[in-house]
C-alpha positions in Angstrom: 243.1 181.0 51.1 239.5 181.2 49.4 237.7 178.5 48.5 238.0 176.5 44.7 234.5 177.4 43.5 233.3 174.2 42.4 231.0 172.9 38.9 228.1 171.2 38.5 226.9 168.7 36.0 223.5 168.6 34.7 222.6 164.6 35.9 224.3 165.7 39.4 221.8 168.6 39.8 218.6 167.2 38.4 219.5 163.8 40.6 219.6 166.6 43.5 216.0 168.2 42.1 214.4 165.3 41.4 215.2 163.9 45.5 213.9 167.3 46.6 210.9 167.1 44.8 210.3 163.6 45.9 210.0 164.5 49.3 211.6 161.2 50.7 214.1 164.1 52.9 214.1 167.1 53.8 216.2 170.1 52.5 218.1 170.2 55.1 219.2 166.6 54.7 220.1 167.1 51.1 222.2 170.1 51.9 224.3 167.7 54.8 224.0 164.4 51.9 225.9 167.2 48.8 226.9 169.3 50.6 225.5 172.6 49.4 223.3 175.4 50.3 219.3 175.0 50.7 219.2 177.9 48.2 221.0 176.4 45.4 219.3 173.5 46.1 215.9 174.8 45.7 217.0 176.9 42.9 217.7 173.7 41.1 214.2 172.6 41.7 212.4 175.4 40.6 214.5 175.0 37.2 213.5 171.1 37.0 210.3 171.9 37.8 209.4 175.0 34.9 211.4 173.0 32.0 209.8 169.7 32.8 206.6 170.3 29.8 209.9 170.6 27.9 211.0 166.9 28.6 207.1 166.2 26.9 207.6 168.3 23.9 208.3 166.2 20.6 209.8 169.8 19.3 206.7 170.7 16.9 206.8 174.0 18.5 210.7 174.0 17.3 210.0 172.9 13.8 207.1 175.5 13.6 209.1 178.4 15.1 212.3 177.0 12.3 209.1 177.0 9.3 208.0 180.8 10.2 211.2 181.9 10.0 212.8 182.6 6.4 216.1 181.4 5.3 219.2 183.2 5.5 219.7 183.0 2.0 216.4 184.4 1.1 217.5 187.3 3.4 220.9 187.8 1.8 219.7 188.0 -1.3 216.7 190.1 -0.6 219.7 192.8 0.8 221.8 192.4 -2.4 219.0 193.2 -4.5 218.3 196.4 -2.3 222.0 197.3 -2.3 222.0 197.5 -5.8 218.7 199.3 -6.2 219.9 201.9 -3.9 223.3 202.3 -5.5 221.0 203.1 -9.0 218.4 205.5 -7.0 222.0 206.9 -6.0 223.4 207.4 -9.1 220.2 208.8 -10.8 219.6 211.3 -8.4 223.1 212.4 -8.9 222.6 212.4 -12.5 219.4 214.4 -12.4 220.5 216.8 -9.8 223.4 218.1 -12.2 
């Protein structure tokens, strides 16, 4: 019978990072201690380690990304106005042509 794949939680794998990044044992230590593979374990610690300048971000790079970026509504109702501009080019041209 195969295995029951098994989940995760984020605090269980960054407490897992975070002791392989400390150093205080080796890999092969943590993967006896949980139980898992060396891979997923260093896998883990790569991810801590490139989003940890996120942990330091107060989210102005968030609020400035959110303020460059126009609101829906403006967007819907730029289309409307189109749609109904090209509905009258339509109807012109049809007008014209005849």
């Amino acid at each position: 019978m195969a295995r029951k794949r098994r989940n995760f939680n984020a605090s269980f794998k960054a407490k897992v990072a975070l002791e392989a990044i400390k150093g205080h044992r080796t890999i092969n230590e943590l993967t006896a201690k949980h139980k898992l593979h060396a891979t997923q374990i260093n896998l883990w610690k790569k991810q801590l380690l490139e989003g940890a300048e996120l942990v330091f971000d107060n989210g102005s790079s968030k609020k400035q990304a959110d303020a460059d970026e126009p609101q829906s509504a403006e967007l819907y109702e730029q289309i409307g106005r189109l749609k109904v501009q090209l509905e009258w080019l339509k109807k012109k041209v049809a007008t014209d042509s005849e």
